[in-house]
C-alpha positions as CSV (number, residue, x, y, z in Angstrom):
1,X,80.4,26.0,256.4
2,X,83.7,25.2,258.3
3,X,85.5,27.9,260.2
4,X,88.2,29.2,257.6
5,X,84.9,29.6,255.6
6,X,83.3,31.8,258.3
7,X,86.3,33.6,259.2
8,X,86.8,34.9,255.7
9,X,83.5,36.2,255.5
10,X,83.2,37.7,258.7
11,X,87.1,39.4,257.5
12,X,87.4,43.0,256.5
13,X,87.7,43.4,253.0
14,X,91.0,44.2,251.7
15,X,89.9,46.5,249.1
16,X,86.9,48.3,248.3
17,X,85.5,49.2,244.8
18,X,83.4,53.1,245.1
19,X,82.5,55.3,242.7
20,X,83.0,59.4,243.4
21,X,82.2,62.4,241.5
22,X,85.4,64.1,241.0
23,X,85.2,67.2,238.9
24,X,82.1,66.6,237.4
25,X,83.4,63.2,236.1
26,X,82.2,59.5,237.6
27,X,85.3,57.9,238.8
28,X,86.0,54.7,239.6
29,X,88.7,53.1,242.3
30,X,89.7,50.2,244.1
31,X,91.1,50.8,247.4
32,X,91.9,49.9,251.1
33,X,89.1,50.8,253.8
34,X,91.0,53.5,255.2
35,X,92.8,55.2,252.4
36,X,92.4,59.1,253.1
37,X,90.3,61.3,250.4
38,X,93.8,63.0,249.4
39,X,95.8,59.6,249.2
40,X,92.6,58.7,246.5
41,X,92.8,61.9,244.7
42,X,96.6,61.7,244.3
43,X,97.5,57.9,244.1
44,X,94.3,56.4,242.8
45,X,92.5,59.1,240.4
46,X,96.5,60.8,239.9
47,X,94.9,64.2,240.6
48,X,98.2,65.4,242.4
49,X,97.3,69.0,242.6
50,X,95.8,68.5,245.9
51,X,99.2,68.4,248.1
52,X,100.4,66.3,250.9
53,X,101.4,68.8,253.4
54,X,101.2,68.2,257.2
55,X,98.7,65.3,256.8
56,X,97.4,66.6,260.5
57,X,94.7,69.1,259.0
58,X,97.1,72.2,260.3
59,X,98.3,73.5,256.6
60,X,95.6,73.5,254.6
61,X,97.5,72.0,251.3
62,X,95.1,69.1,250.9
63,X,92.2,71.6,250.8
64,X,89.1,70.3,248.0
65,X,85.5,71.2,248.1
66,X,83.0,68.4,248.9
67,X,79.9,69.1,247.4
68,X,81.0,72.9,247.8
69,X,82.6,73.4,251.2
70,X,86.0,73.1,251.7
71,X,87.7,69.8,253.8
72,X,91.1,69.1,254.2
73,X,91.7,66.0,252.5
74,X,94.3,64.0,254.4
75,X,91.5,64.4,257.3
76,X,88.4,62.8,255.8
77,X,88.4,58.8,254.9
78,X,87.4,58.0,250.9
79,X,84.7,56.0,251.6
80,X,82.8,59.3,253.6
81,X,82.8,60.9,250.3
82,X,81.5,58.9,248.1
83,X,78.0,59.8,246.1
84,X,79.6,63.5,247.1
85,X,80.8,65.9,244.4
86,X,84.4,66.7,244.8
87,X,86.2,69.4,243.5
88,X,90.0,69.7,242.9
89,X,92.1,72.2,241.6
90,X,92.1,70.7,238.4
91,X,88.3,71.3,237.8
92,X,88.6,74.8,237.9
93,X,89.9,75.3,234.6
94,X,87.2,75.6,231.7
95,X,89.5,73.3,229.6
96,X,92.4,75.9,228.2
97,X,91.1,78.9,229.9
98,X,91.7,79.2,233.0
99,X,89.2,80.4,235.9
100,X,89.2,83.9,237.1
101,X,91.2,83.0,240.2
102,X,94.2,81.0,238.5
103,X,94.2,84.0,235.9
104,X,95.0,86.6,238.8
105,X,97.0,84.4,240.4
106,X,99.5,84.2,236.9
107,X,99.4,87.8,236.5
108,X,100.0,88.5,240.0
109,X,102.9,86.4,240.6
110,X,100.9,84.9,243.7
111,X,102.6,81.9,243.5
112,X,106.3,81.6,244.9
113,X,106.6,77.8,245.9
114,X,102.9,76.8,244.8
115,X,102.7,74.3,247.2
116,X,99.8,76.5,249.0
117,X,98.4,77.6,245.9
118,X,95.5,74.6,245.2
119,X,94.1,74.6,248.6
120,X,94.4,78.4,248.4
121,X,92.8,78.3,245.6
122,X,89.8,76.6,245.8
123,X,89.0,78.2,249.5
124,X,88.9,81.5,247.6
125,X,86.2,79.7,245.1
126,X,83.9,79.6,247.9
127,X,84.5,82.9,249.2
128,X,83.8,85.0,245.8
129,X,81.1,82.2,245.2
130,X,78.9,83.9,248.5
131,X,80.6,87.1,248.3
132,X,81.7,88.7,245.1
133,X,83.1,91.8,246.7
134,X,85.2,90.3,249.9
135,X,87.0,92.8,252.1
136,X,91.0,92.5,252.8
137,X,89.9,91.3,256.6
138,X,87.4,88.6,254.7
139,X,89.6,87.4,252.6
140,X,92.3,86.9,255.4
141,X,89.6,85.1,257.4
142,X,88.5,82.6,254.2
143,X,92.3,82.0,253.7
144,X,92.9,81.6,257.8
145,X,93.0,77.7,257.3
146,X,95.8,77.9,254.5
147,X,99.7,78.3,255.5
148,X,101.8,79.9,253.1
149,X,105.5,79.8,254.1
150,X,106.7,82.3,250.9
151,X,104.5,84.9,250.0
152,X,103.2,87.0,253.1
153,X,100.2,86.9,251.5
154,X,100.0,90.4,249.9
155,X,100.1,89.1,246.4
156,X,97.5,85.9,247.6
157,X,95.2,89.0,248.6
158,X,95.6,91.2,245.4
159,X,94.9,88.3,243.5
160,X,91.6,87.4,245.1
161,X,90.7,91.3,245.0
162,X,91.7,91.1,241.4
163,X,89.8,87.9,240.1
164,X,86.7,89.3,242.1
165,X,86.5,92.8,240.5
166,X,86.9,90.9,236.9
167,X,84.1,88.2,238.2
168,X,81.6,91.0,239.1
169,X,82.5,92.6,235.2
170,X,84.7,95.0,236.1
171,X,87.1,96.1,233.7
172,X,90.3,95.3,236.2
173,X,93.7,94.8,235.8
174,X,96.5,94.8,238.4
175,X,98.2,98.5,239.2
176,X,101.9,98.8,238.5
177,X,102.3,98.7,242.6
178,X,100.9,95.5,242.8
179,X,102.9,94.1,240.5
180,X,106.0,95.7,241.1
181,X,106.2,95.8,245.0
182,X,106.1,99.3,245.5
């Protein structure tokens, strides 16, 4: 074997071929060695409702669950993540009906921008998922790692309260304060 031989096969690969669980679904991608989970999700798999944001893990935009815990996206390398379920904003619709969460948020108007609103979200999935009745102060502490630039967060919160009641069977639907501002 002469040296160019050697050299190429000592090389980095330029691309690598994985295989990830995204949404319940196998998917398939080729890709550079150091291509971020988001950049994946968005350019590969054209999932784009997980959101470039700061790219530094400060905004929490890019937020997706990995096998069930939240991770900010443009932090965490594809390849750490395969064989791993992830979990976009786009899974959490039961095809035309949407999920508790996205319901309240609709109704709500909990959504200005909706830049936030994915990594938003999915971090409240997990909180209702291990605590179906969260308090104001819990839900501030769930949502601590997501920055939202238009809301205040008032409407984020009634939302969450709102979705929850409904998930636990309550007959709930948003008071005429909540939805009017007053």
């Amino acid at each position: 074997m002469n040296d160019h031989a050697l050299h190429q096969l000592n090389r980095a690969p330029d691309r690598v071929r994985g295989t990830f669980r995204v949404n319940g679904e196998a998917r398939e991608a080729l890709y550079k060695p150091h291509t971020t989970l988001l950049e994946l999700l968005r350019e590969d798999l054209q999932l784009t409702g997980t959101k470039h944001g700061c790219e530094l893990g400060e905004c929490g935009a890019c937020t997706v669950l990995v096998d069930g815990v939240p991770v900010l996206s443009c932090l965490v390398l594809a390849q750490a993540v395969e064989g791993q379920e992830v979990a976009t904003v786009e899974g959490m619709a039961d095809g035309p009906t949407l999920h508790p969460l996205q319901q309240a948020f609709v109704e709500m108007g909990a959504a200005q921008c909706g830049y936030c609103t994915p990594g938003v979200l999915l971090a409240a999935e997990v909180l209702l998922e291990v605590n179906a009745a969260p308090t104001r102060d819990e839900i501030r502490l769930a949502l601590s790692g997501n920055l939202c630039r238009c809301t205040g967060y008032v409407k984020i919160y009634e939302a969450i309260e709102l979705a929850a009641a409904r998930m636990r069977g309550e007959r709930a639907a948003p008071s005429h304060e909540a939805l009017h501002g007053y």
